[in-house]
N, C-alpha and C positions, 0 to 999 in steps of 0.2 A: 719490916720490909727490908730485904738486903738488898745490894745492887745486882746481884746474877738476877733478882724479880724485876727491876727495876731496866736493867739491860734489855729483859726481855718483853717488857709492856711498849716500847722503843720502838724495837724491832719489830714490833706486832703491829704500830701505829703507824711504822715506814711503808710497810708492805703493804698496807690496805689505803682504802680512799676514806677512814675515819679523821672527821674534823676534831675529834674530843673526844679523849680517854679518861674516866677518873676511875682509879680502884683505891678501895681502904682494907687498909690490915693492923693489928694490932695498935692503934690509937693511930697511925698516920695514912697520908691522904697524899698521893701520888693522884697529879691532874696535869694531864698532857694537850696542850692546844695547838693547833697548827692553823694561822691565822697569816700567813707571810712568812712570817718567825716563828720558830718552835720556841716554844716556852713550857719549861719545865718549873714544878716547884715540889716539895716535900715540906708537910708541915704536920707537926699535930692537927688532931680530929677537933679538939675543942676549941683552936684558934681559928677555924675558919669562917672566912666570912664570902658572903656573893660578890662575885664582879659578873654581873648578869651586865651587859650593857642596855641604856636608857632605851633604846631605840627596836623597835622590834626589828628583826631577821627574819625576810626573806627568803623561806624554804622550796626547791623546788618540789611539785607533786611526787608522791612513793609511785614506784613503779610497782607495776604486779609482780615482778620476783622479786622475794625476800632472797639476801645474798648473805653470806657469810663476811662477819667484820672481820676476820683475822684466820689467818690458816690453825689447823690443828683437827681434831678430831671428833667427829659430830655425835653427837649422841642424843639419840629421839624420846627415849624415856628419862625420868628422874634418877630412874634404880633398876636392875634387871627383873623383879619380880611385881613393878608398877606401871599402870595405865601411859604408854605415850601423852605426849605433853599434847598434842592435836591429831588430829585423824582429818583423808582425804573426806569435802563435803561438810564438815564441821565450820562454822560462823567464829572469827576471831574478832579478837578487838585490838586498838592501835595499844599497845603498851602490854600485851599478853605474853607470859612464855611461850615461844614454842620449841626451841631446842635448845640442847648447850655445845659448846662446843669446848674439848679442852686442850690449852695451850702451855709447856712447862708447868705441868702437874695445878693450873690454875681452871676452876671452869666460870665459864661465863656464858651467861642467860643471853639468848638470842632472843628480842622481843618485836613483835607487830611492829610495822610500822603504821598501820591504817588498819580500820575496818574491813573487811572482805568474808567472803570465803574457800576454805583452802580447797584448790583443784588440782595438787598433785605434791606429792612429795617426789622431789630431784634427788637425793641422795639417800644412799644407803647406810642402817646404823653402823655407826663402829669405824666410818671410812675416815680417810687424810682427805679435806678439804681443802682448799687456795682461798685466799684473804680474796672478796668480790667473787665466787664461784657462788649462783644460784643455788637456793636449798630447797623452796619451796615456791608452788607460784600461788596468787590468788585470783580471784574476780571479783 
């Protein structure tokens, strides 16, 4: 992981309303919190250990539009000549792919946040998204 990737998981984390970033690359482990304080750390993959705090967290309910965590470029299927990841009318589940979006040559899986099902796809493939711009709604 260099710092130009590292500058820009940052920058991905400022723009949007993400509480918690973590990405791993080649044995390290970039995990970004924003709790008050930003807190950054870089560590090897095999030193890690949980700071889940004791105390459960307080979520509010998912709203029915799924939103895009970070701006960049949305993309509906896995590969040009495979199956989209969901289709309008299709049943998802909380923690399912449904698109990626990609950011400084990085892609990241945009997942359910709840059960539902999907009643429309907002964005078109291949478009520039805004970190919090709607991508999908459910019911």
């Amino acid at each position: 992981m260099d710092l130009a990737q590292i500058k820009a998981f940052i920058d991905a984390m400022a723009s949007s309303d993400l509480a918690e970033l973590e990405a791993s690359k080649d044995g390290w482990t970039l995990r970004l919190v924003r709790n008050g304080v930003r807190s950054q750390s870089v560590s090897p993959a095999a030193d890690r250990s949980p700071s889940r705090p004791n105390a459960p967290i307080e979520t509010p309910p998912a709203a029915p539009e799924i939103c895009a965590p970070l701006s960049g470029i949305v993309y509906l299927r896995p590969g040009p000549d495979q199956p989209p990841y969901v289709e309008v009318g299709q049943a998802i589940k909380a923690g399912m792919a449904i698109c990626v979006i990609e950011a400084m040559k990085t892609f990241i899986e945009v997942r359910a946040e709840r059960d539902g099902i999907l009643e429309a796809i907002l964005v078109a493939p291949g478009t520039l998204v805004e970190a919090g711009q709607p991508l999908m709604r459910t019911v």
